[in-house]
Structures are given as C-alpha cells and as structure tokens.
C-alpha positions in Angstrom: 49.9 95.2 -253.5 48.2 92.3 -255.8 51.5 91.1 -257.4 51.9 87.9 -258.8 54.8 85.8 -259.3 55.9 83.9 -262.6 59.3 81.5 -261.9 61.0 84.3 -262.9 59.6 87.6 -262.8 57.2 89.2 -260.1 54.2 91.4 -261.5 51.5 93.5 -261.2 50.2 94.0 -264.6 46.3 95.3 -264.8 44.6 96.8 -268.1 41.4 98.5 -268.5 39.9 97.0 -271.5 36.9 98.1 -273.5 35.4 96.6 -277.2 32.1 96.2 -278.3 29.8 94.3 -280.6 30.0 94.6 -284.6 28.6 97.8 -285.5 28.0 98.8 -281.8 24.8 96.1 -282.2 22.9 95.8 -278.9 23.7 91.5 -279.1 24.7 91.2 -275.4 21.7 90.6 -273.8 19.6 87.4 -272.0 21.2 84.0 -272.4 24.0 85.2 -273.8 25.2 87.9 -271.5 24.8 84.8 -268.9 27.3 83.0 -270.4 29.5 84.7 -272.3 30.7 86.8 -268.7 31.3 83.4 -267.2 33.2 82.3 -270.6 35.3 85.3 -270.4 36.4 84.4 -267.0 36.7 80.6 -267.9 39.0 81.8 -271.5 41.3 84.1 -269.3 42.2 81.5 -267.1 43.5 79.3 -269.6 46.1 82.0 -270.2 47.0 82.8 -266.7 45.3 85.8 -266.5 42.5 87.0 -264.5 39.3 89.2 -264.9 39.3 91.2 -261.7 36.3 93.5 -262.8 33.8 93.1 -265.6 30.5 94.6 -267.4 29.1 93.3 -270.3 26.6 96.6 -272.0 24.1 95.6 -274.3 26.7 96.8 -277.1 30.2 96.3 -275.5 32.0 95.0 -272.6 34.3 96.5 -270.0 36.8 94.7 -267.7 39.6 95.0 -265.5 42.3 92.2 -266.2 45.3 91.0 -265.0 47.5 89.9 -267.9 50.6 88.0 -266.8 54.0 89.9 -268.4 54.1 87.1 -270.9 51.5 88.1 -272.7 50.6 90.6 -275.1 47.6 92.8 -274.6 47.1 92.1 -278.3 47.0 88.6 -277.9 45.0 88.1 -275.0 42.3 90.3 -276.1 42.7 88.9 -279.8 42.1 85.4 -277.8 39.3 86.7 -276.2 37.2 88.1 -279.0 38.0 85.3 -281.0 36.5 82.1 -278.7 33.7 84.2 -277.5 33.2 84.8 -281.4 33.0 81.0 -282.5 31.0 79.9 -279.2 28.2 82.5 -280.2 28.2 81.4 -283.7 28.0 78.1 -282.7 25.2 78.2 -280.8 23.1 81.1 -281.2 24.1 81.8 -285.1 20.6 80.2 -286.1 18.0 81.8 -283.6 19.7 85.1 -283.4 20.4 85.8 -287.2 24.4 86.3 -286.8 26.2 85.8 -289.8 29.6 84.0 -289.7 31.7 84.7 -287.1 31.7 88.3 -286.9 30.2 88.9 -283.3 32.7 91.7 -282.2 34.2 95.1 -283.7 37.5 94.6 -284.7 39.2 97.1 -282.3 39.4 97.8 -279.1 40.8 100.1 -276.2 42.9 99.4 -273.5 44.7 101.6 -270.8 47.1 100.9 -268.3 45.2 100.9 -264.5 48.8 101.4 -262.4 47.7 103.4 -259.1 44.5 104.3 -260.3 43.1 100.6 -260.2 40.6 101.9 -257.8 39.3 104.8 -260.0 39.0 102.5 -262.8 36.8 99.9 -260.4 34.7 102.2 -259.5 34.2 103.8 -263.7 33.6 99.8 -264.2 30.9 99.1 -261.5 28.7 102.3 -262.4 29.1 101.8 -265.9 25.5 101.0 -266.5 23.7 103.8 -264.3 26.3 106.3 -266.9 24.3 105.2 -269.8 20.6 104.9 -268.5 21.5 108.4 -267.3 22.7 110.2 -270.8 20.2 107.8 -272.7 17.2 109.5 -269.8 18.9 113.1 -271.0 19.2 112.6 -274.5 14.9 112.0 -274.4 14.7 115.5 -273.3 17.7 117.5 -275.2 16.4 116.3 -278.3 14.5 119.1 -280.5 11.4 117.7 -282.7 
C-alpha cells in the first residue's frame, strides 16, 4: 500500500482528475506544455499533495494525484487551475493572444482511483495514442 501519514490520520487518498482548456482550445502545446507539467508538480507540492501520473493533451490535462485528507478536491484543483492560469497570463498573454486570465474551463471531473489505481495508470499513460487513433478514424467515417 502507498499510504501516507499526517500527525494524526494515516491515508491513501488518490483522484483521477481531468479539465481542459477554455473552450476545449488546443493551448497546451511547445513551451508551455514544458512548463506548465513541471508547475503542476511544483503547485501540488506546496499543498502536500502529490502528482503520481500526468498528461497534458493539446486541449486538457489528465492526472493521478494524491490529495492529503485535509484537503478538498475542490480546493486543490481550484488551486491548481488558478496559478497555472495567472503564470500563463503573465508570460505568454502577449505572444499567444490570451485574454485575461481565463486559460482553463471552469469545470472539471474527478473520480475516486481506490483499487483500480492501476487501471486508471494505464487509461493515463495511453491517453494520447486514444486520440491520434479516433482523430485517424474520424478522417475515414466522415461522409463528403
């Protein structure tokens, strides 16, 4: 087992969590897909949490995390979104034509891993070859 221990509580507390860019917006790409994976890893240790799996899509970003009982879901994500959000603004806003602050979508979806951690893993890692794959099949279902 991967559990942790608080000074009171012991825990094993993993979330699969999926949101993506404003208007599903293919932004995550280059430079900033570079950083903003490390930056997610950097944010979530601030809070005691840690990313054990991650993708970031051209248009939206899966992870495994480990969120310590403490925490929220809500917040942690909300935390999340919201530094990635003002780092991108504040240094790609000009070159990349992003208005305000409004980088990400405002929801998101999350689901409790439990014993299916490595399932989830795996759905994580393969992510990518999923969607080349349907976006290959969509080029020949479509009808002209």
């Amino acid at each position: 087992m991967d559990e942790q221990t608080l000074s009171h509580a012991t825990w094993d507390c993993k979330y699969h969590v999926v949101f993506g860019s404003k208007y599903r917006t293919k932004r995550l790409y280059g430079d900033v897909r570079r950083e903003l994976g490390e930056l997610l890893r950097r944010l979530a240790q601030q809070k005691g949490c840690q990313i054990e799996e991650g993708h970031l899509m051209p248009d939206h970003v899966h992870m495994l995390i480990s969120i310590p009982p403490k925490y929220s879901v809500a917040h942690i994500v909300g935390f999340l979104k919201g530094k990635t959000a003002l780092y991108v603004a504040n240094k790609y806003a000009r070159k990349r034509r992003y208005k305000g602050y409004h980088f990400w979508a405002r929801g998101y979806f999350v689901s409790t891993t439990g014993y299916n951690e490595q399932v989830v893993r795996q759905y994580i890692r393969n992510q990518e070859k999923a969607d080349k794959a349907s976006d290959f099949a969509d080029l020949f279902n479509r009808s002209y």
